[in-house]
N, C-alpha and C positions, 0 to 999 in steps of 0.2 A: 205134979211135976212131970213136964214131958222127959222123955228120952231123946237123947242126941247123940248123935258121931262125930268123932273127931278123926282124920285122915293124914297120916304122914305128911303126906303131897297131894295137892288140888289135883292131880291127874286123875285119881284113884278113885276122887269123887267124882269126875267127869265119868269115869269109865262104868259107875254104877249108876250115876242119871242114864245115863246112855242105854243101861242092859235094864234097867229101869222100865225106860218106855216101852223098848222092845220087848217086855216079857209083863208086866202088868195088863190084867184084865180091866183097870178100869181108866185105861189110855188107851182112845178110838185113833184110827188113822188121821180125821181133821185135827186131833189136838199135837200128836204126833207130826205132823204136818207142819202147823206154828208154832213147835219146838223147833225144825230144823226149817224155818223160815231161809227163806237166802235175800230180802229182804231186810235180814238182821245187821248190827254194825260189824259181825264178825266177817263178812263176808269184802269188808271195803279195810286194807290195810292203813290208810290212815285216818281212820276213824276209832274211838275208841273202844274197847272191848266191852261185850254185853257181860254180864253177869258169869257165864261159861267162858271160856277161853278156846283157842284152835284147837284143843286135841278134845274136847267134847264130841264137836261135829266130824270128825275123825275114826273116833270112835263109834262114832251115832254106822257112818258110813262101814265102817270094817263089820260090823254085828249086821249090815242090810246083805252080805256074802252070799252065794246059795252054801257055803260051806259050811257057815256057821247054822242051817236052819235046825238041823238033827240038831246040835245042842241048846239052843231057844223053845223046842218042842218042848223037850225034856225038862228043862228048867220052870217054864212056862206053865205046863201042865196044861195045855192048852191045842187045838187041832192045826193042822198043817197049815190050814188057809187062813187062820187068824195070824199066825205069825207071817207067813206068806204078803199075806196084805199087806202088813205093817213091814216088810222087807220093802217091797214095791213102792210103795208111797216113798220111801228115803228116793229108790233108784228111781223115782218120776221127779223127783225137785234136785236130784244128780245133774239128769238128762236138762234140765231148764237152766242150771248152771252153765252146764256145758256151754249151752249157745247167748249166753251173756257175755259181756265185756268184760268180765273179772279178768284179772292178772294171771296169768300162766301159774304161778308156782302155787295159787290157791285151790286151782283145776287138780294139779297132782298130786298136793297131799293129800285129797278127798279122797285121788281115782287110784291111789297106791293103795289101800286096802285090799 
């Protein structure tokens, strides 16, 4: 019998896929990468919601911080450049958002983290 979790609110579980990728050793930048796809339906407001909802990618984006690196380290158990990397890669498919044709108010909930 596996083990499961059950979550108050879908947020909670976004927020741990989230700190998930960014802190697992066996999630490389590419997979991490077509996790926050900007090619996904989340990124087109009337298309319907992938599997995660907006505040996944959100979150994905607030943990890519240089704020947050010190506590991703820590957590992580892992070296600066591995977490580093996997910051980077979010803020490279940011910067690609940036200059697509999305709809403004999807640009600033990303860039408010």
């Amino acid at each position: 019998q596996e083990t499961g979790y059950a979550f108050v609110h879908l947020s909670l579980q976004e927020f741990f896929a989230a700190l998930y990728l960014m802190i697992s050793k066996s999630v490389n930048c590419s997979s991490l990468k077509s996790n926050f796809s900007l090619k996904s339906k989340w990124t087109f407001k009337s298309e319907t919601r992938t599997w995660f909802t907006d505040s996944f990618h959100i979150f994905l984006s607030g943990l890519s911080s240089k704020e947050c690196r010190k506590f991703l380290i820590q957590l992580a158990e892992q070296s600066e450049a591995c977490v580093t990397s996997k910051q980077e890669t979010v803020l490279q498919s940011l910067n690609k958002l940036a200059a697509t044709d999305l709809t403004g108010p999807k640009i600033i909930e990303l860039c408010h983290c």
